[in-house]
C-alpha positions as CSV (number, residue, x, y, z in Angstrom):
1,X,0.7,-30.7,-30.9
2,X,3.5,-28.6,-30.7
3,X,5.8,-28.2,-27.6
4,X,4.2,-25.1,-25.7
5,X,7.2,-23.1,-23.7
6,X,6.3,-21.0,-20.0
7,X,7.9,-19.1,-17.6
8,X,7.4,-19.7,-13.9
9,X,8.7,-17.3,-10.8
10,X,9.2,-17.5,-7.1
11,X,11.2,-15.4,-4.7
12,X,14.9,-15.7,-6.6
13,X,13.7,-19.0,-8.7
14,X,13.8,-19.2,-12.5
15,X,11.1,-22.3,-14.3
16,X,11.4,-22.6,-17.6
17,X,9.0,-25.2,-18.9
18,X,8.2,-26.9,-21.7
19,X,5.0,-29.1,-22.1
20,X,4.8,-31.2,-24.7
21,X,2.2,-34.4,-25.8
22,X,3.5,-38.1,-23.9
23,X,3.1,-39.9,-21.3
24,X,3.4,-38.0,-18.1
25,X,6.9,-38.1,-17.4
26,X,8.3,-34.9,-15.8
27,X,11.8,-34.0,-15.7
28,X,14.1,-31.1,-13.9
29,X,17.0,-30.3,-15.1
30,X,17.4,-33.6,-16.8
31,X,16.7,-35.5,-13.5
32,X,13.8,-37.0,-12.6
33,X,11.3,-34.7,-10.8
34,X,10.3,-37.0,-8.1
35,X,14.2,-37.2,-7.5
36,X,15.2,-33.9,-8.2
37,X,12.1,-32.5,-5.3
38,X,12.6,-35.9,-3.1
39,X,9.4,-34.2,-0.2
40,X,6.4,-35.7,-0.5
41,X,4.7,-32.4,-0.4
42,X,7.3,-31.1,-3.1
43,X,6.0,-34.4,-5.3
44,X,2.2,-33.2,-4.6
45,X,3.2,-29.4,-5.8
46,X,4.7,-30.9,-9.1
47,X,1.8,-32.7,-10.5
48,X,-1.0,-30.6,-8.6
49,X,-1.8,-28.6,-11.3
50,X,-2.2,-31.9,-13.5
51,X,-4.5,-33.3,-10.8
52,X,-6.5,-30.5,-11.2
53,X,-7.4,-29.9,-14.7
54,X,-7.9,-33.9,-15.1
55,X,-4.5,-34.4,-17.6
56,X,-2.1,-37.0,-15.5
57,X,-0.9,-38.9,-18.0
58,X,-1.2,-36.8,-20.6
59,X,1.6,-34.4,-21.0
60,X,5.7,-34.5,-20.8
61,X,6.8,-31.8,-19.3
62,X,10.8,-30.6,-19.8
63,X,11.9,-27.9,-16.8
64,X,15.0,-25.9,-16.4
65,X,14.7,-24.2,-13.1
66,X,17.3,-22.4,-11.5
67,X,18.1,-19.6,-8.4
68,X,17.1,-19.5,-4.9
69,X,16.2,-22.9,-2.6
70,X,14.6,-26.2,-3.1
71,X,10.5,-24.7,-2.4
72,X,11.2,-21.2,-4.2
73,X,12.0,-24.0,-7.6
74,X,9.1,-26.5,-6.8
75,X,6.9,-23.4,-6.8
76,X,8.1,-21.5,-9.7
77,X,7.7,-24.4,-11.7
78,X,3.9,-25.6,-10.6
79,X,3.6,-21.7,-11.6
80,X,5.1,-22.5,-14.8
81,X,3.1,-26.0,-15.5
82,X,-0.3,-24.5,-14.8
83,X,0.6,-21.5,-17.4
84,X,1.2,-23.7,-19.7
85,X,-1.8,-25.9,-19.0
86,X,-3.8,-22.9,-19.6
87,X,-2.0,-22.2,-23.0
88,X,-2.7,-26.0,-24.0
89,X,-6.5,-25.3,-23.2
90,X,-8.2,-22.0,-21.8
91,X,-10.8,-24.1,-20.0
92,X,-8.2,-25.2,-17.7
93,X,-8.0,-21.3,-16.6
94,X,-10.9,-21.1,-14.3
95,X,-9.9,-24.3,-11.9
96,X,-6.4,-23.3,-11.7
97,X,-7.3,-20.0,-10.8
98,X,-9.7,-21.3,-7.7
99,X,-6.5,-22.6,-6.2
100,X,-4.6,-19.6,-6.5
101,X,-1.8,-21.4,-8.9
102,X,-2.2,-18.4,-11.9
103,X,-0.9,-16.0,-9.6
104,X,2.6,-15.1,-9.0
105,X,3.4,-14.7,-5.4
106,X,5.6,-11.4,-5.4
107,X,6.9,-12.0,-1.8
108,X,10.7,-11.5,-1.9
109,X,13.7,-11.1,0.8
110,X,13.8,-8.0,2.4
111,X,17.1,-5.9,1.9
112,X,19.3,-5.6,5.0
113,X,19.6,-2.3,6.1
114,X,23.5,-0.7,7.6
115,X,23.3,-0.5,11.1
116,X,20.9,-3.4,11.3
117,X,21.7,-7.4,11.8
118,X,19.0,-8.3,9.1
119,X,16.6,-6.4,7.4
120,X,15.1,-5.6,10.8
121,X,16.8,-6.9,13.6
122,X,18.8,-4.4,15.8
123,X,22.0,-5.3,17.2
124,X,21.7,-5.8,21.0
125,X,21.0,-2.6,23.3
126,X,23.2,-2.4,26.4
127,X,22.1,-0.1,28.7
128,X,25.4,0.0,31.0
């Protein structure tokens, strides 16, 4: 099998992945995953899509993420993972689709306006 390359997004985060036939081992940005995303619940969104579709074990996967924090990452590259999963094998589509990991969530920051604190906040109001 050739090495099958994906693109993952989230918020500001950039996953480029690269799935390829071995033993499981999945590394980001030439670290370790499980020590690059140290949070259990970071760990679980790594290898969920694996989980899913039955293939622990069966795939290396090679990620170069960059951009935005430590969640926007894990999640752009499950995103990335699961497209490539589906690329490996279009059966895998339907499961990963159930739980919502084919779709791109577009939610970004929100500009800050002038004359604004934050996107929406006002500056305090003083009356006297």
């Amino acid at each position: 099998m050739e090495p099958i390359n994906s693109l993952g997004r989230r918020k500001t985060s950039v996953a480029r992945v690269i799935l390829s036939e071995g033993d499981g081992s999945i590394t980001v940005n030439g670290v370790e995953g499980s020590e690059y995303f140290p949070i259990t619940t970071q760990q679980f969104k790594l290898v969920q899509p694996f989980k899913l579709t039955g293939t622990e074990g069966k795939y290396d996967v090679t990620v170069n993420v960059n951009g935005g924090g430590i969640t926007g990452q894990v999640e752009a590259v499950r995103l990335g993972i699961a497209r490539a999963l589906v690329a490996a094998d279009e059966a895998h589509k339907p499961l990963l689709n159930a739980e919502d990991l084919m779709t791109r969530n577009p939610a970004e920051v929100e500009r800050k306006k002038f004359g604004r604190k934050k996107a929406r906040k006002r500056y305090q109001f003083s009356k006297r």
